[in-house]
C-alpha positions in Angstrom: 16.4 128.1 -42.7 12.9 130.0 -41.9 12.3 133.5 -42.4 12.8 135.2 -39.6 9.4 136.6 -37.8 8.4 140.0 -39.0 8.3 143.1 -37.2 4.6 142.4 -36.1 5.6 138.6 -35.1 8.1 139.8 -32.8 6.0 142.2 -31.1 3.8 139.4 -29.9 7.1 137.5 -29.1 8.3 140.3 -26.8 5.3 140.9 -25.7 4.7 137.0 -24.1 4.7 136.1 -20.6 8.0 136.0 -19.1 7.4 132.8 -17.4 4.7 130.4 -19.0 5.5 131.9 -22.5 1.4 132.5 -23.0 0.9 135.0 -25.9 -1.7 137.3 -27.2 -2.0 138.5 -30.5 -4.9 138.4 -33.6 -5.3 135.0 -34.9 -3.6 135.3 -38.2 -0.4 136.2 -36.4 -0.4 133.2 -33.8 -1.4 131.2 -36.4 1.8 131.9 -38.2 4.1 131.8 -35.0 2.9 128.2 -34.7 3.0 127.2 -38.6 6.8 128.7 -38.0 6.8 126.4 -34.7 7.7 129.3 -32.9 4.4 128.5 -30.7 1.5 126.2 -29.8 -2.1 126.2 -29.4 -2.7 124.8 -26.0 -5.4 121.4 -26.8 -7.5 122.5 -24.1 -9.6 125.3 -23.5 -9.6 128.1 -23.7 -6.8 127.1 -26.1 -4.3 129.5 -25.7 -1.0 130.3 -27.5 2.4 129.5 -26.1 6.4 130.1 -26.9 7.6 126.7 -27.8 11.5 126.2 -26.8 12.5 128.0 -30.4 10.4 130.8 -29.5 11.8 131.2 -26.2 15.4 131.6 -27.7 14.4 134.5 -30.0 12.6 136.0 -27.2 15.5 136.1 -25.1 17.8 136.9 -28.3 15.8 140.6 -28.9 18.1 143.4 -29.2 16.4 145.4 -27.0 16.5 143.2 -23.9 18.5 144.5 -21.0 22.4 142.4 -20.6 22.2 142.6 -17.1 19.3 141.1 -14.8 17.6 144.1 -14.1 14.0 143.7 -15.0 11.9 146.1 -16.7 9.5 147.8 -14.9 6.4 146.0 -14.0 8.1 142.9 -15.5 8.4 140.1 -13.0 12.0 139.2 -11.7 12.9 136.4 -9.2 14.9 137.8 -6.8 18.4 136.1 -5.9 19.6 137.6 -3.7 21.5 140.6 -3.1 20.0 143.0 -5.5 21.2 146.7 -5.0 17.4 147.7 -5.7 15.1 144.5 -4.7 11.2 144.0 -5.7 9.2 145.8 -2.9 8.0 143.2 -0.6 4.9 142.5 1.2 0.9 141.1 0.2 1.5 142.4 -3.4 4.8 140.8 -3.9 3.5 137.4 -2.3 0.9 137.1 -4.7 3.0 138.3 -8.1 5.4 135.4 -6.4 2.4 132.5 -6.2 1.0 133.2 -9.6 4.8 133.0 -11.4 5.0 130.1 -9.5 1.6 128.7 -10.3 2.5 129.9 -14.7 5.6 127.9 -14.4 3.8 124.6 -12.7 1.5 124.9 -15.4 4.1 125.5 -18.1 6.2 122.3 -16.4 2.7 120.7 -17.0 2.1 121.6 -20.5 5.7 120.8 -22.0 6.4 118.0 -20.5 5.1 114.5 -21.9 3.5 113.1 -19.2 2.2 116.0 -17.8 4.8 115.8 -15.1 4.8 118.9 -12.3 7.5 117.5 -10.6 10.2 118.5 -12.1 12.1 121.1 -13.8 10.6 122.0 -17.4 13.1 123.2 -20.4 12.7 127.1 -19.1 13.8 126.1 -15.8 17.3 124.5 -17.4 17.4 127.9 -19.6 17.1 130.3 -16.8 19.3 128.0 -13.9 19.3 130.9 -11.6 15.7 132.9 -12.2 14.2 129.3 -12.0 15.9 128.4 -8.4 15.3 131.9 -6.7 11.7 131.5 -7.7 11.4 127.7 -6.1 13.2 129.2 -3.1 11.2 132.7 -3.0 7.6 131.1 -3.8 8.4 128.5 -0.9 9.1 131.7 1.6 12.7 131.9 2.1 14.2 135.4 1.9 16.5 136.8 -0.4 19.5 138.7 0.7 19.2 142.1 0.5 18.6 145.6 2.4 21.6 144.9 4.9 19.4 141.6 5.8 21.2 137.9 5.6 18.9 135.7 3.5 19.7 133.0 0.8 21.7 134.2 -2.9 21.8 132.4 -6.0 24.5 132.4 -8.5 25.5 131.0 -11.7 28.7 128.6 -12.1 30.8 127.4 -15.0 29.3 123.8 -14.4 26.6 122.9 -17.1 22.7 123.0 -15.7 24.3 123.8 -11.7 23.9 126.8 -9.8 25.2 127.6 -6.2 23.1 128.6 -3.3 23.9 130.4 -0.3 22.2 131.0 3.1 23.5 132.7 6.5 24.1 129.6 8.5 24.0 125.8 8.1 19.9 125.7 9.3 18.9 128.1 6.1 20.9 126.2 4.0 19.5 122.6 4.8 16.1 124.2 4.5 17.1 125.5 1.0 17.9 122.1 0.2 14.7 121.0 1.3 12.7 123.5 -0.6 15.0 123.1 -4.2 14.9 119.2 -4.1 10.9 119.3 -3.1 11.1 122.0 -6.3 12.3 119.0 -8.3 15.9 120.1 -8.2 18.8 117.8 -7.3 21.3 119.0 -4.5 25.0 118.6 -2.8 26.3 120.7 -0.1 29.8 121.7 -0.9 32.7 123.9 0.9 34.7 127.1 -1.3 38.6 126.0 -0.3 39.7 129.4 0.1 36.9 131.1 1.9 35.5 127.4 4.0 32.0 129.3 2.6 29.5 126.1 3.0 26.8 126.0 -0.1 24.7 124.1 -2.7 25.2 123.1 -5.8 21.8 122.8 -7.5 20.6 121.0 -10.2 17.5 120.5 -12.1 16.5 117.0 -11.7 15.7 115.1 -15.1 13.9 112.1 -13.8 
C-alpha cells in the first residue's frame, strides 16, 4: 500500500475542481500526486494536472466534506430538484451551468480512450445524481423548487440508475430526450403505490 498524501498533497486534492478534477499546486507537489497516480499531466498544452479516478475517491473521502448535498459556498452544485435553499438563478447561474457542463465534456474527453464526448465518463457513474441534474439543468430544464413544479432527481438502490421526475408526461419525455442525447440510457416506469410515472436513468457504456 502507498503512503497516504501528506498534509500539503491533500490540500491541492481538496482544493481541485469539483467537476473536471483540474488542479493547481507548485510542481514538486503535482509531480508527486501523479508519481503516486493520484493525477495526470494532461499531453497537451498547456498541460495541466488532473485527479485520476484514485484521486477522485480520496477527494470525496476528506473528513471535512459536508454528509449531506449541501455545497459549500461558492462551490458549484447541480441542482436536483427540490432543494430547500436552491442556487440563485438567472445570467450568472446560466453561465456557472455551461462552463460545468463544458469541464465535464472535456473531462469525458480526456478519460476516455477514444476521446469519446458522448457518453458518460467515470465521474459521471460516481456522482449518478449530480451528473444527471447537470445534463438536465445545462440543457434548460428546471429544477423543482420555490413552490415551482420542475424535474427532481433521486438516487435508487439499483447499481449506476437514478430516477427522474417531471410534472406531467410532456416534461418527462423531454427529460428523456435531453439524458439519452446526454449519453444516458432511459426507461419510463410507474411507482405501484403512488401510479407516479418516471425515469429510470442510466449512464450509457457504449
Amino acid at each position: 500500500m502507498s503512503r497516504p498524501p501528506t498534509v500539503a498533497q491533500r490540500r491541492v486534492i481538496e482544493a481541485a475542481d469539483p467537476v473536471t478534477g483540474r488542479l493547481r499546486g507548485t510542481r514538486s507537489q503535482l509531480a508527486a500526486l501523479v508519481q503516486r497516480g493520484l493525477a495526470f499531466r494532461h499531453p497537451r498544452p498547456p498541460h495541466d494536472h488532473f485527479l485520476t479516478p484514485a484521486g477522485h475517491r480520496i477527494r470525496e473521502a476528506v473528513p471535512e466534506a459536508p454528509a449531506a448535498p449541501v455545497p459549500e459556498a461558492g462551490v458549484f452544485a447541480a441542482r436536483v430538484g427540490g432543494e430547500e435553499e436552491p442556487p440563485a438563478s438567472g445570467p450568472a447561474r446560466q453561465r456557472e451551468v455551461h462552463s460545468a457542463w463544458q469541464g465535464l465534456l472535456e473531462l469525458r474527453r480526456m478519460t476516455h480512450p477514444d476521446g469519446a464526448v458522448d457518453r458518460p465518463c467515470g465521474w459521471e457513474r460516481a456522482h449518478l445524481v449530480r451528473a444527471a441534474a447537470l445534463a438536465l439543468e445545462a440543457a434548460g430544464h428546471r429544477p423543482a423548487g420555490g413552490g415551482a413544479d420542475g424535474y427532481r432527481v433521486r438516487a435508487t438502490p439499483q447499481p449506476e440508475a437514478v430516477a427522474v421526475y417531471a410534472p406531467d408526461a410532456e416534461a418527462l419525455a423531454a427529460c428523456a430526450a435531453t439524458l439519452e442525447e446526454a449519453g444516458w440510457q432511459t426507461g419510463e416506469y410507474t411507482e405501484p403505490r403512488t401510479r407516479a410515472r418516471y425515469l429510470l436513468a442510466s449512464p450509457r457504456r457504449v
